[in-house]
C-alpha positions in Angstrom: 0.0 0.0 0.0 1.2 3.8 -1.3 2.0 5.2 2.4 0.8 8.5 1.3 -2.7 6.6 0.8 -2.3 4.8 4.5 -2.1 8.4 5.7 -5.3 9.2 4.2 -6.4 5.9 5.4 -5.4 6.8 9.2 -6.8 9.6 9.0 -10.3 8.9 7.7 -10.4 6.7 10.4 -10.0 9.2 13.0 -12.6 11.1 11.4 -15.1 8.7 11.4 -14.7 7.7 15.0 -15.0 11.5 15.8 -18.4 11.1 13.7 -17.2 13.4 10.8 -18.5 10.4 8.2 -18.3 13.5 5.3 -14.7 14.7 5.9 -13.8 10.6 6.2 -15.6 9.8 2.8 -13.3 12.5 1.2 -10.1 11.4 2.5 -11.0 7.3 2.1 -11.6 8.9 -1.7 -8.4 10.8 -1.6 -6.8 7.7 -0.9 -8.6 5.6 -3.6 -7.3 8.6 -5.8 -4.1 7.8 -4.5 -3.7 4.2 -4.9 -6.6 2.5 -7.1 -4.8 -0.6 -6.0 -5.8 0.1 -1.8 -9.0 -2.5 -1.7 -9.7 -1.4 1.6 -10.2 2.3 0.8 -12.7 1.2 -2.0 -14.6 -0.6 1.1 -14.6 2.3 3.6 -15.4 4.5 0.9 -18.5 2.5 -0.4 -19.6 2.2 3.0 -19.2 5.8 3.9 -21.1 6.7 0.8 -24.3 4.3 1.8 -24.4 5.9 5.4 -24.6 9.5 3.6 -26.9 8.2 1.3 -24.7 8.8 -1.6 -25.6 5.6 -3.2 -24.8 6.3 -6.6 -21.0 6.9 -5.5 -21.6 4.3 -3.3 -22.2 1.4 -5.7 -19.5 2.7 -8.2 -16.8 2.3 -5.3 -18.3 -1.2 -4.3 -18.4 -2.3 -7.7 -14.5 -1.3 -7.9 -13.9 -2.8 -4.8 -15.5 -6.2 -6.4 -13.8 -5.8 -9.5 -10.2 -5.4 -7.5 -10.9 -9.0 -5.2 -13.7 -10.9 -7.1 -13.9 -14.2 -5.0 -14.2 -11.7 -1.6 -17.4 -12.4 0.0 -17.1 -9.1 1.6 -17.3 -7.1 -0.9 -20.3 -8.4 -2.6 -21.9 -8.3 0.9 -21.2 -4.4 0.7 -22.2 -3.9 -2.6 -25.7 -5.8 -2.0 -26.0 -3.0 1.3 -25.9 -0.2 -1.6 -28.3 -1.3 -4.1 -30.5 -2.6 -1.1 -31.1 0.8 0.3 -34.9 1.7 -0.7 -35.4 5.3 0.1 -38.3 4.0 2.7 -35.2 2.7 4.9 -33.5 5.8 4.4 -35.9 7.8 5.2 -36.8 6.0 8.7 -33.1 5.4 9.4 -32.4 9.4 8.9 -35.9 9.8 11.6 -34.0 7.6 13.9 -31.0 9.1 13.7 -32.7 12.0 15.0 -32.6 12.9 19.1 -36.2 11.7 20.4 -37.7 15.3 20.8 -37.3 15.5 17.0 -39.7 12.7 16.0 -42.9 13.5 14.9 -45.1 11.5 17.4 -43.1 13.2 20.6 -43.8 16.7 18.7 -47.4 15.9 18.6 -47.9 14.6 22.1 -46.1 17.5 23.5 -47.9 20.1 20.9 -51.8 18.2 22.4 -50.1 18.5 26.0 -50.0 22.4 25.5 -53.3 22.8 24.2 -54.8 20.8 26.8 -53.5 23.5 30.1 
């Protein structure tokens, strides 16, 4: 691996366990750009992508990933997670991502609670 790319590798990591999952899609992308070789950044890409919801990306950095290690069942798992992504799970998995007094049905309740005093 290019040790300019495992830099970018590093540090997407760190970024993602901060929870900065946009700043660590473009540097596992800068490292892709780096070395189209590094299989792993194709992955962590990918995966990046489908938790943004940038599936188009997404599936073209899977299918690379698939192209680079063909018999890797990983990789086809990854890809399937991209096309798989009706917008009906995206949309409740961005509603659940949300802190509880966002959601709808606490807003209601709360909203009925004051009209009721």
């Amino acid at each position: 691996m290019n040790s300019l790319s495992e830099e970018k590798m590093e540090a997407a990591h760190m970024a993602l366990a901060m929870g900065e999952m946009s700043e660590a899609a473009a540097l596992y992308r800068m490292a892709t750009e780096i070395d189209p070789s590094n299989s792993e950044a194709w992955q962590a890409l990918g995966m990046a992508l489908v938790k943004l919801g940038e599936l188009e990306e997404a599936i073209r950095s899977l299918e690379k990933l698939v192209v680079l290690k063909p018999k890797d069942q990983l990789a086809y798992t990854s890809l399937s997670l991209a096309y798989g992504e009706p917008e009906e799970f995206r949309r409740l998995r961005r509603w659940l991502e949300k802190p509880k007094w966002q959601h709808g049905a606490g807003t209601q309740l709360v909203l009925a609670n004051r009209r009721t005093r």
